[in-house]
C-alpha positions as CSV (number, residue, x, y, z in Angstrom):
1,X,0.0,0.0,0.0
2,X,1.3,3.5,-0.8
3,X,1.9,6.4,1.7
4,X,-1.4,8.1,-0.4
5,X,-3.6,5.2,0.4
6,X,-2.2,4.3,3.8
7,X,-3.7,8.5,4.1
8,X,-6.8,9.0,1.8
9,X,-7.1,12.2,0.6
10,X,-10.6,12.1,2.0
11,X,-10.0,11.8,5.3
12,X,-11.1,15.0,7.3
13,X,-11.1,15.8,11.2
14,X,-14.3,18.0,10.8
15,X,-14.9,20.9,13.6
16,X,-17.7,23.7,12.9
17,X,-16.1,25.8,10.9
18,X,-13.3,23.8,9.4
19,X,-12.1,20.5,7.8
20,X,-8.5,19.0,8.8
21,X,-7.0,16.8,6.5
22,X,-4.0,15.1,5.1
23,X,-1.2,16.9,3.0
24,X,-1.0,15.4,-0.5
25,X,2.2,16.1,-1.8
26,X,0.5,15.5,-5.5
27,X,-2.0,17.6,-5.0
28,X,-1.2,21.1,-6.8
29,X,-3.5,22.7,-4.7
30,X,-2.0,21.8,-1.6
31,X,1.0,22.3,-2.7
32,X,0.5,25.7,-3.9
33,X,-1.0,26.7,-0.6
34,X,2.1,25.9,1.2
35,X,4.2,28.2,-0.7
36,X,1.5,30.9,-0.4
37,X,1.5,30.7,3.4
38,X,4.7,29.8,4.0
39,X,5.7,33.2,2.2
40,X,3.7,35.7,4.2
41,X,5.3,38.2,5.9
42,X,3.3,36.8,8.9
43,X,5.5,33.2,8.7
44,X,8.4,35.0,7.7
45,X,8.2,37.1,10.9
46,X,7.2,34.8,13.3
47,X,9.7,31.5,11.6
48,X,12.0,33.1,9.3
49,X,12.3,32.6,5.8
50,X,11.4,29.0,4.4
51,X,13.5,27.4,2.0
52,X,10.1,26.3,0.0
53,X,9.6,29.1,-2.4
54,X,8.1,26.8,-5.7
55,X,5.5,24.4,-6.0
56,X,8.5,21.6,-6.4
57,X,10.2,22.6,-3.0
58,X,6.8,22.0,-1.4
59,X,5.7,18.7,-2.9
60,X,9.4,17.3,-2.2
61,X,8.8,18.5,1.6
62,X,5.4,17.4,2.0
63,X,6.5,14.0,0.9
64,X,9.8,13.6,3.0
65,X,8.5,15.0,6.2
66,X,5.1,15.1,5.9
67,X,3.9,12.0,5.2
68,X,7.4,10.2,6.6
69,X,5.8,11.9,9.9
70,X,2.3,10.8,9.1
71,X,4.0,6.9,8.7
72,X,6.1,6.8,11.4
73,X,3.7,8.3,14.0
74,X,0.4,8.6,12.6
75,X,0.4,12.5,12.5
76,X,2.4,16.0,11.6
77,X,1.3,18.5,9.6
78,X,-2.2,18.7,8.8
79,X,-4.2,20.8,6.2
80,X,-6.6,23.5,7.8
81,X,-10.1,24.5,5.0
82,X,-12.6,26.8,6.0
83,X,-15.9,25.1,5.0
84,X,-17.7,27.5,2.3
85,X,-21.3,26.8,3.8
86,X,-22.5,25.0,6.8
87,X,-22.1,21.2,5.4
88,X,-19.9,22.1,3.1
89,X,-17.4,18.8,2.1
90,X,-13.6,18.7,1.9
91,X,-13.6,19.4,-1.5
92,X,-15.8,22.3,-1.5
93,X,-13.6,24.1,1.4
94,X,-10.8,26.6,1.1
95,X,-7.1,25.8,2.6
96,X,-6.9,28.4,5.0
97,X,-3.6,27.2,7.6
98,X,-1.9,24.6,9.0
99,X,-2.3,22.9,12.5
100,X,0.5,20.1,13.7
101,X,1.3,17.6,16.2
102,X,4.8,17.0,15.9
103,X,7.4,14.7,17.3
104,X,10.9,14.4,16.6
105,X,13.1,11.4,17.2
106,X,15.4,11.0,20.2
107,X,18.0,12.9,21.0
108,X,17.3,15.9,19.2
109,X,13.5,16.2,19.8
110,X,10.9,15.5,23.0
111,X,9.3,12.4,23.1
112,X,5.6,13.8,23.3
113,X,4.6,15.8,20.3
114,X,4.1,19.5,20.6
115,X,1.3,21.2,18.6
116,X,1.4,24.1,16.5
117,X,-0.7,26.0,14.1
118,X,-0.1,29.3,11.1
119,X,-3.5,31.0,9.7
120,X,-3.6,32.9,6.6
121,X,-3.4,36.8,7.4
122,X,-6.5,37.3,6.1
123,X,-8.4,35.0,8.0
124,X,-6.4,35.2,11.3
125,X,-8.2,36.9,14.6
126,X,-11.1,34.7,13.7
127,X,-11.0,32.0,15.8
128,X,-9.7,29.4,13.8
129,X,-6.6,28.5,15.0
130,X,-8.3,27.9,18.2
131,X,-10.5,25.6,16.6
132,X,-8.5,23.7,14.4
133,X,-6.2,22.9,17.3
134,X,-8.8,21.9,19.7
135,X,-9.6,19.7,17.1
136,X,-6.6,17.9,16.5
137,X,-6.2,17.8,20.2
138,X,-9.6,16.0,20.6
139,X,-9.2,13.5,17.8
140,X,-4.9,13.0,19.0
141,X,-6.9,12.0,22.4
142,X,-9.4,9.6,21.4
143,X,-8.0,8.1,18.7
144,X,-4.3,8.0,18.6
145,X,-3.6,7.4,22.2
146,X,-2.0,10.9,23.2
147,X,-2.2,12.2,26.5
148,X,0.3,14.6,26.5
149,X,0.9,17.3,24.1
150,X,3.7,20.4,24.6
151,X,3.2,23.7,23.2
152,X,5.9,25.9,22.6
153,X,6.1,29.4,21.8
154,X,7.7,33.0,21.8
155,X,7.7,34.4,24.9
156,X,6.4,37.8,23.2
157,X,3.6,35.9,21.1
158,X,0.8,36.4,22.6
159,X,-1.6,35.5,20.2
160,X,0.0,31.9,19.7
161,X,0.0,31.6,23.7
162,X,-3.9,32.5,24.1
163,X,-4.5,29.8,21.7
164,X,-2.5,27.3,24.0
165,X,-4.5,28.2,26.7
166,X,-7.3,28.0,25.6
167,X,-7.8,24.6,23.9
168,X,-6.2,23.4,27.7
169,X,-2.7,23.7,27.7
170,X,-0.9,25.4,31.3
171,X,2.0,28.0,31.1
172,X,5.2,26.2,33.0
173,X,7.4,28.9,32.5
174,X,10.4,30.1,29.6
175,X,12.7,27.7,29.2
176,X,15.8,27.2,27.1
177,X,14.9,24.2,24.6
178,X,17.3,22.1,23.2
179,X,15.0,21.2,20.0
180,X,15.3,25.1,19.3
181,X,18.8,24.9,19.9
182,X,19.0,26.4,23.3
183,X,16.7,29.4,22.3
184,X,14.4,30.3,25.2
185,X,10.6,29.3,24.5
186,X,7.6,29.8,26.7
187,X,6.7,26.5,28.0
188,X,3.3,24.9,27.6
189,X,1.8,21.3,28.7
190,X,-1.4,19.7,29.4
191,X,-2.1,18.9,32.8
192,X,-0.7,15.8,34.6
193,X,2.3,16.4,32.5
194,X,4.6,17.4,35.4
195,X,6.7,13.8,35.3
196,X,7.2,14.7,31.5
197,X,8.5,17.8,32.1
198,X,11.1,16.3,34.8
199,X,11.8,13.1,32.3
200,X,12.5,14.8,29.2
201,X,14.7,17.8,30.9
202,X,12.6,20.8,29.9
203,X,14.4,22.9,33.1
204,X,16.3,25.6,34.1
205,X,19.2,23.3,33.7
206,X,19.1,22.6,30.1
C-alpha cells in the first residue's frame, strides 16, 4: 500500500467551521498553498524565511516529512479549510492554515509531540486556529492514544500563547529548549504532565 492510500485524501477531522485533512504532496493545490502561506510576511516574521519558495520545494517537503511523519507516528502536519457553507465537504472548502502535532526522534526532539498551528493573514483573529487545534487535540486523544501534548512558543507571542491556553494547555514557564537549539521558549503542557517535564529535561538546567 502506498503512503497516499495508507492517508486518503478524504479523510477529514471536521470541527464547525473547518475541515482538517491530510497533506498530499500531488495535490497542486496543496501544494500551492504551502508556498502561499509559507511566504507571508506573517511566517516569515514569526519563523524566518522558508526554504520552499516553488510548488516543487513544497511537494518534495510534503513527501519527505510530511507523510514520513504521518507513517512513522500517525500524524504531523495537517491541512486546515474553512468550509464554504454550513455542510460544506472537503472538497468544497478553502485551505486556509496549518495545524501540527509533531514529534521528533530522540535525542534531538521531546518524546511527546508539541502542537502548532499558522493562519492565513487574512483569515487570522477569527477563531480558527483555536479551533482547528482543539480539534486535532480531541481527535490526538481519542483516537491516537495521546495524552500529553507540549506547546511551545515566543515568549512575546501572545496570540500563539492565548490559543495554548485555551484549547487546555498550562503555562510552566520560559525555558531554554534544546530542540530550538538552546533558544528560550515559553513552555506549555497539558495537565498531569509534570513527570514529562522532569523526564525529558525541559528545566532551568538545560
Amino acid at each position: 500500500m502506498s503512503q497516499s492510500e495508507d492517508f486518503p485524501s478524504t479523510f477529514s477531522i471536521q470541527t464547525e467551521h473547518l475541515h482538517i485533512s491530510y497533506f498530499q504532496p500531488d495535490d497542486p493545490t496543496h501544494t500551492a498553498f504551502l508556498v502561499q502561506l509559507w511566504t507571508t510576511e506573517d511566517f516569515i516574521q514569526s519563523c524566518g524565511k522558508p526554504g520552499i519558495v516553488n510548488t516543487e520545494k513544497a511537494a518534495n517537503f510534503l513527501r519527505n516529512h510530511v507523510q514520513a511523519g504521518y507513517k512513522r507516528n500517525g500524524y504531523h502536519q495537517f491541512l486546515v479549510s474553512l468550509k464554504s457553507h454550513n455542510g460544506a465537504t472537503l472538497s468544497e472548502s478553502k485551505p486556509i492554515g496549518i495545524v501540527s502535532l509533531i514529534k521528533g526522534e530522540p535525542p534531538n526532539a521531546y518524546l511527546r509531540p508539541d502542537i502548532g498551528y499558522t493562519i492565513l493573514p487574512d483569515e487570522s483573529g477569527k477563531g480558527y486556529a483555536t479551533e482547528a487545534a482543539a480539534g486535532l487535540l480531541d481527535y490526538a486523544q481519542k483516537y491516537l492514544g495521546i495524552d500529553g501534548v507540549f506547546g511551545f512558543c515566543d515568549k512575546d507571542n501572545k496570540r500563539s500563547a492565548r490559543v495554548l491556553e485555551k484549547i487546555g494547555l498550562e503555562y510552566r514557564g520560559q525555558r531554554k529548549l534544546r530542540v530550538f537549539g538552546g533558544n528560550e521558549s515559553a513552555v506549555y503542557a497539558l495537565k498531569g504532565m509534570d513527570q514529562d517535564l522532569k523526564l525529558y529535561g525541559i528545566g532551568d538546567d538545560e
